[in-house]
N, C-alpha and C positions, 0 to 999 in steps of 0.2 A: 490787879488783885481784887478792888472793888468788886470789877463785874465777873471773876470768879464768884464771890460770896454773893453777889445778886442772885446769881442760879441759883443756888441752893436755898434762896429764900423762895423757888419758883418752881413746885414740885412737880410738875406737867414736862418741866423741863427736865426734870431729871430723871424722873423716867422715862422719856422720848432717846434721852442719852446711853441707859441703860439697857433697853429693847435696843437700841442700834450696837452697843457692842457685842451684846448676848446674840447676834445673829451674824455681827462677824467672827467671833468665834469658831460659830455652828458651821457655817461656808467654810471656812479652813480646815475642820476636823476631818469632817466630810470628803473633801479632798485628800487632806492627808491619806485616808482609810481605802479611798480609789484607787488609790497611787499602790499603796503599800498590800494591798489585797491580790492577790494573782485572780485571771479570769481562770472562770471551773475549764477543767481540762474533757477532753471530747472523748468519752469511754465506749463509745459504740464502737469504733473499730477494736479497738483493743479486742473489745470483748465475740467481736464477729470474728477474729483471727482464733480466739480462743477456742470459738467453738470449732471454727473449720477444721483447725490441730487438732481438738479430739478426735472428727471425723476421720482425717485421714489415721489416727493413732491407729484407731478402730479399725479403721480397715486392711491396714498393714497387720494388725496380728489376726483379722483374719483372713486375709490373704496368706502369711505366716502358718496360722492352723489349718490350711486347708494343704498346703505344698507340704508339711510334717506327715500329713492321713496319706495323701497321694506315697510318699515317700516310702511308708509303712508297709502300705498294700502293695505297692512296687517289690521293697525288699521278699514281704511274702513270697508274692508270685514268684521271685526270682530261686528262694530258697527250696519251694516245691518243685518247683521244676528240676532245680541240680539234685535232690533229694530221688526223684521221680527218673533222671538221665542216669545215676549213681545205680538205683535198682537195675536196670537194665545193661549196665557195664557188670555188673556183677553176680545178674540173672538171680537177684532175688524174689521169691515166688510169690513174696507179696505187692509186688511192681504191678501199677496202672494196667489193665487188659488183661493178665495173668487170669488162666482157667482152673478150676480143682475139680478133681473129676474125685469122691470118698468114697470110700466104706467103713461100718462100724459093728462093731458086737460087743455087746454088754450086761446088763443087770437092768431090769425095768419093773416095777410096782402099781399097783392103784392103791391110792387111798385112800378109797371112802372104806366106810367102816364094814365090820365083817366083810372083809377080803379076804381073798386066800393069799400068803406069802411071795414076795417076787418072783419072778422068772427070767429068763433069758428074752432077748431084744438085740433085732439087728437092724441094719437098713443102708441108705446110700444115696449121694447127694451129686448135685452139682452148685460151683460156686462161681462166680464172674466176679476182678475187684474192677468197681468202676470207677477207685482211687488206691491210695497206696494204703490208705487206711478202710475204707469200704468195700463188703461186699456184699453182692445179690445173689440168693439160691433159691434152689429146689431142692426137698428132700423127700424120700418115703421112707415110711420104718414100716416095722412090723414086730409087734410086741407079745410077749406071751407074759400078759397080768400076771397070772396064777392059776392054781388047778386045787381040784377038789377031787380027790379020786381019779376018774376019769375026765368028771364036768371041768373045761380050760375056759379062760377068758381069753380073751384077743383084743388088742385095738391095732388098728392100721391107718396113721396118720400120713395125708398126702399136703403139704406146705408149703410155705414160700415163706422168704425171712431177710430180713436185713441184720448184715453183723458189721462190728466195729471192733476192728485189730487194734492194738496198742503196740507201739514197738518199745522192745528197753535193751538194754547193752548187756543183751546177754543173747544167743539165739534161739531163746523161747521168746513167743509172741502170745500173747491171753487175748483172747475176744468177748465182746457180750454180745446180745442181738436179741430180735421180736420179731418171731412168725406169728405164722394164721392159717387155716385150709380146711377142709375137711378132714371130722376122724370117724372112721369107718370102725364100730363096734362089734363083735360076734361073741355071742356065748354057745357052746353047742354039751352036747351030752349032758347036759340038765337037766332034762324034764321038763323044761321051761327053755328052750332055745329061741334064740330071737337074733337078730340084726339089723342095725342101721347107723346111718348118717348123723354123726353130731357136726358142729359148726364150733371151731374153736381157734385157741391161740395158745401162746408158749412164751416162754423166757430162755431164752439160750447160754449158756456160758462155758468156757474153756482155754486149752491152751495146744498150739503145735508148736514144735521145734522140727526143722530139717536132719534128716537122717543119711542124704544122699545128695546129688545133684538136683534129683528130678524129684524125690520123696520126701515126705512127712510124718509125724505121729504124733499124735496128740490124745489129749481126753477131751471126751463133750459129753456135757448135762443139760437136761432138760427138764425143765417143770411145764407141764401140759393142764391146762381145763378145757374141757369141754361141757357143751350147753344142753340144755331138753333129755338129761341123762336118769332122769327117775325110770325107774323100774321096778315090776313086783316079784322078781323072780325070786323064787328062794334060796337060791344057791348063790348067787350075785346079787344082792338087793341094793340096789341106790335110791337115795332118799329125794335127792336131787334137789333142786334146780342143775348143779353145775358139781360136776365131780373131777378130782383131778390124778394124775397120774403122772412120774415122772421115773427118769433112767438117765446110769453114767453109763458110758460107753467107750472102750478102745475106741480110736479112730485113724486110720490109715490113708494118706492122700498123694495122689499124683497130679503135680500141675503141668502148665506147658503155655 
């Protein structure tokens, strides 16, 4: 008991005694907190798995989105085709390769100003569908503008045109289309007669229905311009640049 209470007369010593417990302490804590702390866990794999899982997500839908488009375009082709075999089981005249051999007569006008009032207009075509919905022609007409007494106008349009049939559940079929060709102008008994070549284009529209096995009938309109069309004449005067001219017409067709 003495040499208990000596230490404490002997402050070197007791703080020599203090620093040594304050560090066994420290050691034990320290351990404890080694012990009781898990080591960090290793996230690079996880996270390289992660990503390669996107990857292939990724690539499965679109692998996915590409076999859906094939799919699509597949069924397409499949359904033109029975579409396109159906025309020819039942000899519809708007069936792939189907030829149209027209003719038309109708009502035709010019409209540039001071004109003389419409006339008659006829003409005749050939047509080729190079689908069940497409075709390619040729046409020539022959127009009688209007007259003035004796003085007539003429235009005589030689063409080529792309049209687009529509089919609907009825059997009428309507078309639109855009030609182009030369159009051959004549004025005569005027006093001022003249003729030539303009360079022009058109707007097509109409509709046929079958009448027969082998026939057709329909209407077709046209709105025509033609270019380099001024002129001084006084009976027909155009002011020009571009004047234009249009006609409905009966039209009568046999395919094959």
């Amino acid at each position: 008991m003495k040499q208990g209470w000596s230490i404490l007369h002997r402050p070197g010593a007791v703080v020599a005694l203090v620093l040594t417990v304050a560090l066994a302490a420290g050691l034990v804590a320290r351990e404890s907190c080694a012990q009781s702390t898990p080591a960090p866990a290793d996230t690079s794999k996880a996270a390289t798995l992660t990503r390669a899982e996107k990857r292939e997500a990724r690539s499965a839908s679109q692998i996915e989105a590409a076999r859906k488009k094939e799919a699509n375009r597949t069924a397409k082709r499949e359904k033109i085709a029975k579409e396109e075999a159906e025309d020819v089981t039942h000899a519809t005249p708007w069936q792939k390769g189907a030829n149209w051999m027209s003719l038309r007569f109708g009502y035709a006008k010019s409209a540039a100003d001071f004109h003389a009032p419409g006339n008659v207009g006829g003409g005749f075509g050939y047509n080729r569908f190079v689908s069940r919905r497409w075709a390619a022609g040729v046409h020539a007409n022959l127009d009688l503008l209007g007259r003035f007494g004796a003085a007539a106008e003429v235009s005589a349009p030689l063409t080529i045109e792309m049209t687009r049939h529509f089919k609907w559940n009825t059997g009428a079929r309507p078309y639109i289309g855009l030609g182009a060709g030369a159009f051959y102008y004549h004025v005569y008994r005027s006093g001022q007669d003249y003729s030539m070549v303009r360079p022009g284009m058109y707007l097509t529209g109409g509709m046929n229905v079958p009448i027969s096995g082998k026939s057709l009938i329909g209407v077709d309109t046209r709105m025509q311009w033609s270019s380099d069309a001024k002129t001084d004449n006084v009976t027909f005067p155009d002011e020009g640049p571009n004047v234009m001219h249009w006609s409905i017409k009966l039209n009568y067709s046999r395919w094959m």
